[in-house]
The first five atom37 places (N, CA, C, CB, O) and aatype in JSON, in Angstrom:
{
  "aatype": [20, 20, 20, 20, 20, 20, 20, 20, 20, 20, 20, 20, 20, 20, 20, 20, 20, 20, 20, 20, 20, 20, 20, 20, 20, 20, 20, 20, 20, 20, 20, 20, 20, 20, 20, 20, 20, 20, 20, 20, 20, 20, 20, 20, 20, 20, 20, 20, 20, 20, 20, 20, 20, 20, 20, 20, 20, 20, 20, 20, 20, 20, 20, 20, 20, 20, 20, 20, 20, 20, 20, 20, 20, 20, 20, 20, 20, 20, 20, 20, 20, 20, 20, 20, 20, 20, 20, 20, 20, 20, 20, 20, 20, 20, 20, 20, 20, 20, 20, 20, 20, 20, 20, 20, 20, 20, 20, 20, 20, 20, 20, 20, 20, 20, 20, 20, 20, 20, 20, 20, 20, 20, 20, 20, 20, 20, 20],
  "atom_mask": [
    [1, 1, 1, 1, 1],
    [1, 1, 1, 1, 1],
    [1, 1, 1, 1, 1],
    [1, 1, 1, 1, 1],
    [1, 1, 1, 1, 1],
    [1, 1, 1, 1, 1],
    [1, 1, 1, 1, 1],
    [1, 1, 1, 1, 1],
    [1, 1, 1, 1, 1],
    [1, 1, 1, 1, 1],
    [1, 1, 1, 1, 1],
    [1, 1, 1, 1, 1],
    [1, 1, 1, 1, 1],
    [1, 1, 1, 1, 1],
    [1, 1, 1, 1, 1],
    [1, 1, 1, 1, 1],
    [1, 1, 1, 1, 1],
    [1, 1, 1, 1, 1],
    [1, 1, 1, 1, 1],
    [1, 1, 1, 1, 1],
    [1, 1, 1, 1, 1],
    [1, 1, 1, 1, 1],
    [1, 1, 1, 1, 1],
    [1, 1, 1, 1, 1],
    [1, 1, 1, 1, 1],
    [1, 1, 1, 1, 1],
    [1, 1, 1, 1, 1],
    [1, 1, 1, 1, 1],
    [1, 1, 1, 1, 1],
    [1, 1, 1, 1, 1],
    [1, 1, 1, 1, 1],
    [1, 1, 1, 1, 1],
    [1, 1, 1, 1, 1],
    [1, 1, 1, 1, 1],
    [1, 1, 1, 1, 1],
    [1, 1, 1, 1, 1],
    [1, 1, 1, 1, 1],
    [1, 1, 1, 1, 1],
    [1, 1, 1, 1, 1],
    [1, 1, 1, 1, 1],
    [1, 1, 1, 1, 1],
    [1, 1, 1, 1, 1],
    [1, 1, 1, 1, 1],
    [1, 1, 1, 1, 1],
    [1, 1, 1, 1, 1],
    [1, 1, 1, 1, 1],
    [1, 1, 1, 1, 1],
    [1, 1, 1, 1, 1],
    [1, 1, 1, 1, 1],
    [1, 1, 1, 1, 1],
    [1, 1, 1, 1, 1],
    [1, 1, 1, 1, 1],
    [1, 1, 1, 1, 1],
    [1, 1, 1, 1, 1],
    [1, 1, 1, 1, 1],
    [1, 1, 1, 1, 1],
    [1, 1, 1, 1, 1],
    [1, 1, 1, 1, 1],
    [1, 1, 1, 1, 1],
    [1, 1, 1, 1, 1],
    [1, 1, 1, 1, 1],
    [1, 1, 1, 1, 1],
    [1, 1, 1, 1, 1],
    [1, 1, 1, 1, 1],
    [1, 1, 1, 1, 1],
    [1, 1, 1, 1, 1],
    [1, 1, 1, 1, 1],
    [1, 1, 1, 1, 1],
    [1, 1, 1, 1, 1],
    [1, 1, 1, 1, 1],
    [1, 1, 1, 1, 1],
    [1, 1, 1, 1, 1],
    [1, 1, 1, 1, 1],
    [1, 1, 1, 1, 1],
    [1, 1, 1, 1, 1],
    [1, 1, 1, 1, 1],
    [1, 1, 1, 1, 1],
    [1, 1, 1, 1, 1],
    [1, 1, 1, 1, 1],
    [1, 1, 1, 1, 1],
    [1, 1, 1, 1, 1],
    [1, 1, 1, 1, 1],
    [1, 1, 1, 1, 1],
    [1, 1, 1, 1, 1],
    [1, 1, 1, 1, 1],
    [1, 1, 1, 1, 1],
    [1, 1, 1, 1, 1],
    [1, 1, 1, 1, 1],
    [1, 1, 1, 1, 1],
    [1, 1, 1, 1, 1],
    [1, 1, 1, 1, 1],
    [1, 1, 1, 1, 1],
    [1, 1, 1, 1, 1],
    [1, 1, 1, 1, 1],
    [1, 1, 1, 1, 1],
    [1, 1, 1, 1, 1],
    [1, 1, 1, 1, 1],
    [1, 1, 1, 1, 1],
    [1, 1, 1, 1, 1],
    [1, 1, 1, 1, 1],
    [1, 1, 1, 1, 1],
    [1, 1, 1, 1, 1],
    [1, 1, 1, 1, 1],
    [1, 1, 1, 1, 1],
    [1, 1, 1, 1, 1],
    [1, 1, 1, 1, 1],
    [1, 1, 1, 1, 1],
    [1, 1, 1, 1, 1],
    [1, 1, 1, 1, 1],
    [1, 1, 1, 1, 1],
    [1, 1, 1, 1, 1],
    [1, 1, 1, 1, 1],
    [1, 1, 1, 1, 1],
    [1, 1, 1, 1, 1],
    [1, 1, 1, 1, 1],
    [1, 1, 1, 1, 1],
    [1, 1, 1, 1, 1],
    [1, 1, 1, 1, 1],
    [1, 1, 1, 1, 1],
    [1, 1, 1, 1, 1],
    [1, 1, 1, 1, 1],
    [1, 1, 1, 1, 1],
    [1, 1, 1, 1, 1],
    [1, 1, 1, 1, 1],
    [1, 1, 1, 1, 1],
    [1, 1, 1, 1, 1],
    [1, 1, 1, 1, 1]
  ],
  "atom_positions": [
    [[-82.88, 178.12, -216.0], [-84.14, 177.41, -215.98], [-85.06, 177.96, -217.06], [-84.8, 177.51, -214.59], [-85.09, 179.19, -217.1]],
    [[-85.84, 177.29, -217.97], [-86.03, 177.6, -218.75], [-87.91, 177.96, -218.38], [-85.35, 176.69, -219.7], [-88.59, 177.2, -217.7]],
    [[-88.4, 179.16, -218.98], [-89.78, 179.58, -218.76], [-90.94, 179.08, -219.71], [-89.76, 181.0, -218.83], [-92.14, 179.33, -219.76]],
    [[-90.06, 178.21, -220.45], [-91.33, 177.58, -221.62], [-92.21, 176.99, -221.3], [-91.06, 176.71, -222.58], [-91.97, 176.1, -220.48]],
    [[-93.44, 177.13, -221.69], [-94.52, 175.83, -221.53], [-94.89, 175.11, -222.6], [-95.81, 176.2, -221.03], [-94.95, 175.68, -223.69]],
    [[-95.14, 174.05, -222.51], [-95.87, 172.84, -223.88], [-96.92, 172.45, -223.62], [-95.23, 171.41, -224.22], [-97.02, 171.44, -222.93]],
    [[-98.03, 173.1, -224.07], [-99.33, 172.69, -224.03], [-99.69, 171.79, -225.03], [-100.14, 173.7, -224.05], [-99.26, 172.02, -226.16]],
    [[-100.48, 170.68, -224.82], [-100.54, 169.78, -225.63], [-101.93, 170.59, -226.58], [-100.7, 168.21, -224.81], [-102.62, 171.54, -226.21]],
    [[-102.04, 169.62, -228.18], [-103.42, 170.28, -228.49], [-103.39, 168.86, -229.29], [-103.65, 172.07, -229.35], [-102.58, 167.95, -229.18]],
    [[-104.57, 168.96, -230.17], [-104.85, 167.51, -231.0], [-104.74, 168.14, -232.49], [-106.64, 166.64, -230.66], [-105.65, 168.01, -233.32]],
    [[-103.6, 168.79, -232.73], [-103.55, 169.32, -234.29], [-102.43, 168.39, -234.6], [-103.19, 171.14, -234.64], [-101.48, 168.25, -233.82]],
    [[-102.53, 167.81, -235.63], [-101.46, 167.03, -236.47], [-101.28, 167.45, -237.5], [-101.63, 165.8, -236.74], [-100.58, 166.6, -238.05]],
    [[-101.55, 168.67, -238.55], [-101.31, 168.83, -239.42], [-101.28, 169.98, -239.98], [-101.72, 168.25, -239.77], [-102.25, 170.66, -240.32]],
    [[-99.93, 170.27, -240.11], [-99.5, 171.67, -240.11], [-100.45, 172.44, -240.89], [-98.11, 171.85, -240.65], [-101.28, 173.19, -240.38]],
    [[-100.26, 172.19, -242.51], [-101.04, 172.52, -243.37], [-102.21, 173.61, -243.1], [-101.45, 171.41, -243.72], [-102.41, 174.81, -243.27]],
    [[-103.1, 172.02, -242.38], [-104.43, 173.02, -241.77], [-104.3, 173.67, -240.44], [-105.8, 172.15, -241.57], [-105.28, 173.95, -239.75]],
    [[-103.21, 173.88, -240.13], [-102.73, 174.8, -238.6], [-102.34, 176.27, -239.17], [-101.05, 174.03, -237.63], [-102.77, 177.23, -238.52]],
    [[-101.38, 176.59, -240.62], [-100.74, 177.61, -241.08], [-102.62, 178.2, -241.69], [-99.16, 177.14, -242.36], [-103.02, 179.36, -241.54]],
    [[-103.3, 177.28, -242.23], [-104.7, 178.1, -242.68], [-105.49, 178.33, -241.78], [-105.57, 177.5, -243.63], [-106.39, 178.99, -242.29]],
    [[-105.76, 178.14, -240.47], [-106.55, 177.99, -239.58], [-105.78, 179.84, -239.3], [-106.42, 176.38, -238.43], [-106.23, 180.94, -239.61]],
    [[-104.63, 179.48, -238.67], [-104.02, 180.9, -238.26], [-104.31, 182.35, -239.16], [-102.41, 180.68, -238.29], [-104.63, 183.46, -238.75]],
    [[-104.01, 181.77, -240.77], [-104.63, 182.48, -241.57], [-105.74, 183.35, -241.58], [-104.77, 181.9, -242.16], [-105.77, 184.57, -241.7]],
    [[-106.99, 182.21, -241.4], [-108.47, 182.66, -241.26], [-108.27, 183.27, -240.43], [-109.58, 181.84, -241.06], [-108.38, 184.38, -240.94]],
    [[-107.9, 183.51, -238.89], [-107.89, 184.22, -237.82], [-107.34, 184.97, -237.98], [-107.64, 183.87, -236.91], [-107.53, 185.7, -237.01]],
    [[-106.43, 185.58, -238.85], [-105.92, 187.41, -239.1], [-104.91, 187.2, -238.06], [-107.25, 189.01, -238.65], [-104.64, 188.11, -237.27]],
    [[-104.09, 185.61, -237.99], [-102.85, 185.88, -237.28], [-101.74, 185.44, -237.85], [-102.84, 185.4, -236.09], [-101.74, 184.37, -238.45]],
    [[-100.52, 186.28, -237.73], [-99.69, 186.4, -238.52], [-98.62, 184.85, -237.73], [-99.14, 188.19, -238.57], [-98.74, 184.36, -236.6]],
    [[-97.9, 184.56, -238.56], [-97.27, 183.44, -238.45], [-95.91, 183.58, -238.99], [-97.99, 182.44, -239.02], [-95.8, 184.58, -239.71]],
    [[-94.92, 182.92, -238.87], [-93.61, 182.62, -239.61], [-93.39, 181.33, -239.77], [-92.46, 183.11, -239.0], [-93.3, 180.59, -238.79]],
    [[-93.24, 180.79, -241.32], [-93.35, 179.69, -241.73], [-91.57, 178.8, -241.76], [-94.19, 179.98, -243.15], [-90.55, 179.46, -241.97]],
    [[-91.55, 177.53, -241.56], [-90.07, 176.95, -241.32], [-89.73, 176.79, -239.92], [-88.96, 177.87, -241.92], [-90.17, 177.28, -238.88]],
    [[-89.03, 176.14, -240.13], [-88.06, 176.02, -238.48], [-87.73, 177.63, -237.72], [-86.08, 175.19, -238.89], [-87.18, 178.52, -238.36]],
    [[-88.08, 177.76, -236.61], [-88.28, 178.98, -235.88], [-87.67, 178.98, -234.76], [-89.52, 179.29, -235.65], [-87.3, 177.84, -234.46]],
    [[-87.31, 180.03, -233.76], [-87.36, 179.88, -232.77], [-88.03, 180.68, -232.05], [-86.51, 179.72, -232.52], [-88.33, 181.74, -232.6]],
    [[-88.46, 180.47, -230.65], [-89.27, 180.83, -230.39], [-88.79, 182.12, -229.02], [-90.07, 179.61, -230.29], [-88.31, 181.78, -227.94]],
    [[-88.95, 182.97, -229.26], [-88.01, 183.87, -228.0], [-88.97, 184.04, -226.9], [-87.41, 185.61, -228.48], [-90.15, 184.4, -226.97]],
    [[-88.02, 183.6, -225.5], [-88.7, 183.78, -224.33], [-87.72, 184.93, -223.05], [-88.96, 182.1, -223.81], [-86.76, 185.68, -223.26]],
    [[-88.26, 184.73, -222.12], [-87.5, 185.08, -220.94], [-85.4, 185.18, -221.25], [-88.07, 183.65, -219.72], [-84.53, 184.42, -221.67]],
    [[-85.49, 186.42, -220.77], [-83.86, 186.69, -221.01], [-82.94, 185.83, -222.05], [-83.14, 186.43, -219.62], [-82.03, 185.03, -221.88]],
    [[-83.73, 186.48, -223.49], [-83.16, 185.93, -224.68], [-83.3, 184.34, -224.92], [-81.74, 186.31, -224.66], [-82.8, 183.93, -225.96]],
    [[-83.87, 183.45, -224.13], [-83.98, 182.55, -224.23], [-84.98, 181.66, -225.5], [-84.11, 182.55, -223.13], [-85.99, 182.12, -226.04]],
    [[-84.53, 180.64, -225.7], [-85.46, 180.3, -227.34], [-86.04, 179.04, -227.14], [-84.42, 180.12, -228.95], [-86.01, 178.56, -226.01]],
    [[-86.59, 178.38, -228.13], [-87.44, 177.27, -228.24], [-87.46, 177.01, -229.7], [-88.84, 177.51, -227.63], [-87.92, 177.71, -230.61]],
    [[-86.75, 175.61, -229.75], [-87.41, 175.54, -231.78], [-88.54, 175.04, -231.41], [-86.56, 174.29, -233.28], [-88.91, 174.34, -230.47]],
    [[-89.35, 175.84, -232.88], [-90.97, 175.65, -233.28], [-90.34, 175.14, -234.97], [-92.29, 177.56, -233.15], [-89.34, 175.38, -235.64]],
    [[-91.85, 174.14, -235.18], [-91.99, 174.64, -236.85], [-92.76, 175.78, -237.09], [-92.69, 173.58, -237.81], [-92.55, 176.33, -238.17]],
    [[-93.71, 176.33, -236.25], [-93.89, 177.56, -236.66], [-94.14, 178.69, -235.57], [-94.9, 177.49, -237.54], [-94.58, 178.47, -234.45]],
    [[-93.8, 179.92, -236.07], [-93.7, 180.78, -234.83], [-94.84, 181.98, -235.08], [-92.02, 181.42, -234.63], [-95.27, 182.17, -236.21]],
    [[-95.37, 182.92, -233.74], [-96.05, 183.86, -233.83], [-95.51, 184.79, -232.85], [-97.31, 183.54, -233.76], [-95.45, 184.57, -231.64]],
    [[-95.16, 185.75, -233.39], [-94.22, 187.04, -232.64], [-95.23, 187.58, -231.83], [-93.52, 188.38, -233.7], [-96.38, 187.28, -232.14]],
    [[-95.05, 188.28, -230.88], [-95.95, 189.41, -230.13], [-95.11, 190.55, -230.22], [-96.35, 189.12, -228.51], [-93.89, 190.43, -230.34]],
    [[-95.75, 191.74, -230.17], [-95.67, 193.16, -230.11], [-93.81, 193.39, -228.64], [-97.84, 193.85, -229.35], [-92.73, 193.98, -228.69]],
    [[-94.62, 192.37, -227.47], [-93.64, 192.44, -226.3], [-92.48, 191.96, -226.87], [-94.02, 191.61, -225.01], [-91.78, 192.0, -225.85]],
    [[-91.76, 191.55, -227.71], [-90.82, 190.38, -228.39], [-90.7, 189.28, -227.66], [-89.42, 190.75, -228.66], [-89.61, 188.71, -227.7]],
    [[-91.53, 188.86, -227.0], [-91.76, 187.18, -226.59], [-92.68, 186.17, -228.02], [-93.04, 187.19, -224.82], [-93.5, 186.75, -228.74]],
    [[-92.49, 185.28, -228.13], [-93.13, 184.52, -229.32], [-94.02, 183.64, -229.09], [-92.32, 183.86, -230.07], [-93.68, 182.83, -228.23]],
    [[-95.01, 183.5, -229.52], [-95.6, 181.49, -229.03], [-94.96, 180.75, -230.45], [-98.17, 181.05, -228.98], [-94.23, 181.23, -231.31]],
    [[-95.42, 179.66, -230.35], [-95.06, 179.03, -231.46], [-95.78, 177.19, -231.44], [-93.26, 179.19, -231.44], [-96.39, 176.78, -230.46]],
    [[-95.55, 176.34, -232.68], [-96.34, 175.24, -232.31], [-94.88, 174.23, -232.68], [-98.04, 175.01, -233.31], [-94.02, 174.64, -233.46]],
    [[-94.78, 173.04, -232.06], [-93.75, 172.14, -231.97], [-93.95, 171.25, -232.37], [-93.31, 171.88, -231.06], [-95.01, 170.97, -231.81]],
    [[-93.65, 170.21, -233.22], [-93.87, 168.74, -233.37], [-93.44, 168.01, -232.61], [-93.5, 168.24, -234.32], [-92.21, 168.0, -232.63]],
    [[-94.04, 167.14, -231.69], [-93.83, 166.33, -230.36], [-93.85, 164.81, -230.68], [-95.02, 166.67, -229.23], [-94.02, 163.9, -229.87]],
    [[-93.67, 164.74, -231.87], [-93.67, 163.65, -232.33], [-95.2, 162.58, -233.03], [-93.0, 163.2, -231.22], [-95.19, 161.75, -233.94]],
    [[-96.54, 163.1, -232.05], [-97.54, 163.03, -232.39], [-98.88, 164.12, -232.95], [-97.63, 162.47, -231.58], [-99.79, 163.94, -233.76]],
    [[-98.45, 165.39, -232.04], [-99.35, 166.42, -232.89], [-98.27, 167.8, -231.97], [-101.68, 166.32, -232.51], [-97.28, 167.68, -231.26]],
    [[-99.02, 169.01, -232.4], [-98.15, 169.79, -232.61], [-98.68, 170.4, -231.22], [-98.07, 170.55, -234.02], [-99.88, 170.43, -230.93]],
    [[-97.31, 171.04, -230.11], [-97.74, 171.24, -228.87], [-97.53, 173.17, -228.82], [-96.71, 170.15, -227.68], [-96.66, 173.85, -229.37]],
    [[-98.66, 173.61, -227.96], [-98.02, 175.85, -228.61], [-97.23, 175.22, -227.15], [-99.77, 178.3, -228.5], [-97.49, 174.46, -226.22]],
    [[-95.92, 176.25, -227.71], [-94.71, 176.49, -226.97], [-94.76, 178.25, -226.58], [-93.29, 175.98, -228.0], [-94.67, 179.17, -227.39]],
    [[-94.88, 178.32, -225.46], [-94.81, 180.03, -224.99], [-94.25, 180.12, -223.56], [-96.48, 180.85, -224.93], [-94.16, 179.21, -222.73]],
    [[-93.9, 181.33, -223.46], [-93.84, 181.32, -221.77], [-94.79, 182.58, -221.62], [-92.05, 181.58, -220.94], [-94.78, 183.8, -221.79]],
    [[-95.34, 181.91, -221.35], [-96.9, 182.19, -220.46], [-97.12, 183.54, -219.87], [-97.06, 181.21, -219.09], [-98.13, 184.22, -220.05]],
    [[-95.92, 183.9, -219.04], [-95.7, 185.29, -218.18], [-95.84, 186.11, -219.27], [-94.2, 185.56, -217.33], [-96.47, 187.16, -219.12]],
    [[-95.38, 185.82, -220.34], [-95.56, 187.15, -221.33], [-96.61, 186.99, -222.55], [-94.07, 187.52, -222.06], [-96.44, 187.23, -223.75]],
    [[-97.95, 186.42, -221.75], [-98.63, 185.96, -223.04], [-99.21, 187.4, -223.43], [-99.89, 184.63, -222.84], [-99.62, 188.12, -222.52]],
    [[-99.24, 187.78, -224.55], [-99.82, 188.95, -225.52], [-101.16, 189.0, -226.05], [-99.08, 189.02, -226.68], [-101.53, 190.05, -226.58]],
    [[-101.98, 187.95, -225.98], [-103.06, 187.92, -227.29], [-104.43, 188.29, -226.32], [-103.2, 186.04, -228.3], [-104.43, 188.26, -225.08]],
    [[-105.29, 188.55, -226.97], [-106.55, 188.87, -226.74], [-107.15, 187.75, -226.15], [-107.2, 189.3, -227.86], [-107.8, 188.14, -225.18]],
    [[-107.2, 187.0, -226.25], [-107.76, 185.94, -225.4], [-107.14, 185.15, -224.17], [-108.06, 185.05, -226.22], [-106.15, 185.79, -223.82]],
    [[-107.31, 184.0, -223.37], [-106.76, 183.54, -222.21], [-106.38, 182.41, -223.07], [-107.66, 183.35, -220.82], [-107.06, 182.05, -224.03]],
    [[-105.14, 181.77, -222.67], [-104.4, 180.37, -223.48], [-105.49, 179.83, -224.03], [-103.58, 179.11, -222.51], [-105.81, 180.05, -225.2]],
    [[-106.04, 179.21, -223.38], [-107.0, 178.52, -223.55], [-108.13, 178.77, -224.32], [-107.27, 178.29, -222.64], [-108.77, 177.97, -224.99]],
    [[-108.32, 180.1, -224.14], [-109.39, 180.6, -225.44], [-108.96, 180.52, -226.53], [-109.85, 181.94, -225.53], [-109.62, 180.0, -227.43]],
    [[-107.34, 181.17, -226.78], [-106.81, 181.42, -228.52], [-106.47, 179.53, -228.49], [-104.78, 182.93, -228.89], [-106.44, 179.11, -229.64]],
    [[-106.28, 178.59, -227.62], [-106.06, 177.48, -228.23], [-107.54, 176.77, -228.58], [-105.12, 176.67, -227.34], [-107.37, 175.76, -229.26]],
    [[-109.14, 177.08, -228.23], [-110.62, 177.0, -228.11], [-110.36, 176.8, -229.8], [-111.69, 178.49, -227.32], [-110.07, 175.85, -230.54]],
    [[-110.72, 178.66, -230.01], [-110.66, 179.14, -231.37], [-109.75, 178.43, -232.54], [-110.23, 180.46, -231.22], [-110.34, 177.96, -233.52]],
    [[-108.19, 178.36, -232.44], [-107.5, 178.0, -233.08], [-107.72, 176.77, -233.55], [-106.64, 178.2, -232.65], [-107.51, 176.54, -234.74]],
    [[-108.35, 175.39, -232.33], [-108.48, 174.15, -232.88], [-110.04, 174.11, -233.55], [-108.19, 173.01, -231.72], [-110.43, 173.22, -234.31]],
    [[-110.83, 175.24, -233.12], [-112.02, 174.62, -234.02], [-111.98, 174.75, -235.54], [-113.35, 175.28, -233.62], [-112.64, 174.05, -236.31]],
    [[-110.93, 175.96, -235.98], [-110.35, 177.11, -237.22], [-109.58, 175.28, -237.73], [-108.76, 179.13, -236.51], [-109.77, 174.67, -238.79]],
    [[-108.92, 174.96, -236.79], [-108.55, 173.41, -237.48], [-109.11, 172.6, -237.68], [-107.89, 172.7, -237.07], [-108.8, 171.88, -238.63]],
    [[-110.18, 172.33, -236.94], [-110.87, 171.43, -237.35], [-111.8, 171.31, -238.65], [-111.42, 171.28, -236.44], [-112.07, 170.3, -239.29]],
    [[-112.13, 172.36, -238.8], [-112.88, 173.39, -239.94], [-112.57, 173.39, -241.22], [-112.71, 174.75, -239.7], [-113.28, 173.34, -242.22]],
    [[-110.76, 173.5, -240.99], [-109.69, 173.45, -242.37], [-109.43, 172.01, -242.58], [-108.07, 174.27, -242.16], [-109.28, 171.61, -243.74]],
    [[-109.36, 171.08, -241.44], [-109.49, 169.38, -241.85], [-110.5, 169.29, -242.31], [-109.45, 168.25, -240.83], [-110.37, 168.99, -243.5]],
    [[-111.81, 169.44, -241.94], [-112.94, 168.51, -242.42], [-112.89, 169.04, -244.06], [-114.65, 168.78, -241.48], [-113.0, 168.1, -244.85]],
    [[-112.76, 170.28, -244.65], [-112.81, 170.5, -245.71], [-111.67, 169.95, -246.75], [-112.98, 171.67, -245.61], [-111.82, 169.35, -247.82]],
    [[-110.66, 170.28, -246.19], [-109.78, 169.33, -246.76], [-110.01, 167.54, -247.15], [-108.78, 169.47, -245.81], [-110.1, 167.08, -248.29]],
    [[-110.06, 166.94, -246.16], [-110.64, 165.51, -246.37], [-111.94, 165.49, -247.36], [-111.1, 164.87, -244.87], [-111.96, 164.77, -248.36]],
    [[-112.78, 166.16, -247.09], [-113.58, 166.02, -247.56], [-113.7, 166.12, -249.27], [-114.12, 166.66, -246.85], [-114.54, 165.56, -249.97]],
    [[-112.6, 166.99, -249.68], [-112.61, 167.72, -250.9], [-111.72, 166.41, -251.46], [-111.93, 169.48, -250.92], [-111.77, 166.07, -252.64]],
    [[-110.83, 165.67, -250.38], [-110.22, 164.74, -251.31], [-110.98, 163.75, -251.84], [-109.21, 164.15, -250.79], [-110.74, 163.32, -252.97]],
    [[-111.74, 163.38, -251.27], [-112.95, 162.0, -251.83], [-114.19, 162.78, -252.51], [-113.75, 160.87, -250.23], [-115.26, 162.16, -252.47]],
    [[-114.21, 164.1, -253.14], [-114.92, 164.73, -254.13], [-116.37, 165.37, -253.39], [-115.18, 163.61, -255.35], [-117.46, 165.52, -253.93]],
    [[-116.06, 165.62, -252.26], [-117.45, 166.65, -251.84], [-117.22, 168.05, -251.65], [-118.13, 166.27, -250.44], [-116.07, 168.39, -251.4]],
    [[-117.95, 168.75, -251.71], [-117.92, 169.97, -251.64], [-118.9, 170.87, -251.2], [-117.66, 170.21, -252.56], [-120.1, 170.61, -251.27]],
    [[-118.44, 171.98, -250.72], [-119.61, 172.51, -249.29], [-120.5, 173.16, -249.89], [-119.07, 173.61, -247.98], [-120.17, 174.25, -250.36]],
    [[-121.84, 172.71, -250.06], [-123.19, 173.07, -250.08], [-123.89, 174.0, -249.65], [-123.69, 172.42, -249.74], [-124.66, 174.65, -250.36]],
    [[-123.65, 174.25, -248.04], [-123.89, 175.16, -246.76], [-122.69, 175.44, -245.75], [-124.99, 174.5, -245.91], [-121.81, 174.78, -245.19]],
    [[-123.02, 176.45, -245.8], [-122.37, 177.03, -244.27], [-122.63, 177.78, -243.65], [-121.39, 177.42, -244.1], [-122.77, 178.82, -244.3]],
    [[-122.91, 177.97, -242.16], [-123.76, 178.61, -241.24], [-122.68, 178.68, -239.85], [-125.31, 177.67, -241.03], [-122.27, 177.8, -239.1]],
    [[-122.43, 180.14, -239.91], [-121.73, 180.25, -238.21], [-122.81, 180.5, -237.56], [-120.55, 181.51, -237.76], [-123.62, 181.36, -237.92]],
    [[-122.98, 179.61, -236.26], [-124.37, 180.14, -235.43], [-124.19, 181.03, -234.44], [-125.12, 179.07, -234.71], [-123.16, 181.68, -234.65]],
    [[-124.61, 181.27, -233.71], [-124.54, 182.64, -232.63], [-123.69, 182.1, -231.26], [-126.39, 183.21, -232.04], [-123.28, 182.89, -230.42]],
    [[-123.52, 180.88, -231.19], [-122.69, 180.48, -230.34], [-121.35, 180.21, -230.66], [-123.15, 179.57, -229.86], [-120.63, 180.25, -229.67]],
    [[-120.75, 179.94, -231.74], [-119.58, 180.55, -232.52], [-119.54, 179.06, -233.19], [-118.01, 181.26, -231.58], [-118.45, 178.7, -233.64]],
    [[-120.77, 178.1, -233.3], [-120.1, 176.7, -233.98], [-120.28, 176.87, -235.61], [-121.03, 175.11, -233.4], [-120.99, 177.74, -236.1]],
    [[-119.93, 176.41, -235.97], [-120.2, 176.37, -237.68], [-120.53, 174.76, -237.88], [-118.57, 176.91, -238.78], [-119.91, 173.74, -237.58]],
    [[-121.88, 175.02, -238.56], [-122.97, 174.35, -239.4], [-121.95, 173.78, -241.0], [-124.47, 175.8, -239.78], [-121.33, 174.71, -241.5]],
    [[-121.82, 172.75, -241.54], [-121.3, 172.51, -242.33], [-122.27, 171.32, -242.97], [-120.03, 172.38, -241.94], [-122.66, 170.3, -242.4]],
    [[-122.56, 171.85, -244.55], [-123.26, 171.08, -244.89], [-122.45, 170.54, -246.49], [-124.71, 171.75, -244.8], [-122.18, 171.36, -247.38]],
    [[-122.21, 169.28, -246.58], [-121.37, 168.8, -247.58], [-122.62, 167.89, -248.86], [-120.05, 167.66, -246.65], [-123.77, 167.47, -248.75]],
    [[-121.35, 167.93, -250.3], [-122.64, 166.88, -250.89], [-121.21, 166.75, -251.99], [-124.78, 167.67, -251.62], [-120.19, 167.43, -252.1]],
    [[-121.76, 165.47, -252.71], [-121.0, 165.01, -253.59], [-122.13, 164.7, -255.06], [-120.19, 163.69, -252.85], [-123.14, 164.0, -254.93]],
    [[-121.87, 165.14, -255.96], [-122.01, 164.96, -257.28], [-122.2, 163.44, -258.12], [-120.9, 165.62, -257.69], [-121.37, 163.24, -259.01]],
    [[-123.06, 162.54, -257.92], [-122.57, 161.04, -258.61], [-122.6, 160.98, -260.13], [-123.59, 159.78, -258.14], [-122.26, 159.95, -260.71]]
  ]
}
């Protein structure tokens, strides 16, 4: 029986998922992965994040956006699932808007993390 879980998240794009992880000072393995759980057991990821315990999380393509794959019993990180997945999608959302944005020629003007952890983003384009 297998101990994996698939949490869904709303990231579709790897790209800004491998920089998001980046910004956060977390280490990643890039390519097809697997993901090690409970009594040697695995999970393909496209990308994986080792823990110290040798259990892994990792993120999956589900066909619509990318789901973290872990088993849970051995979660490692400083935060509760739900917090490192909080952090991780706003770090994405952060790396999309700039991205898009940079493709139709704007570029960030301002930026302000506020004390509640949101970031202020202020864009402008050149005519």
């Amino acid at each position: 029986m297998s101990h994996f879980s698939q949490i869904k998240t709303q990231i579709r794009n790897l790209e800004s998922l491998q920089s998001a992880l980046s910004d956060l000072g977390i280490e990643w393995k890039p390519g097809a992965s697997e993901v090690r759980g409970y009594r040697g057991q695995t999970h393909a990821a496209e990308l994986a994040i080792e823990q110290d315990n040798g259990y892994d999380l990792g993120f999956k393509w589900n066909g619509k956006e990318y789901e973290l794959v872990a088993d849970l019993q051995y979660w490692q990180q400083d935060l509760t699932v739900e917090g490192f997945l909080r952090k991780i999608t706003q770090r994405y959302a952060y790396r999309t808007v700039l991205k898009e944005t940079e493709k139709i020629g704007f570029q960030v003007a301002e930026q302000q993390e506020n004390a509640d952890g949101s970031i202020r983003l202020v864009v402008q384009r050149w005519s």
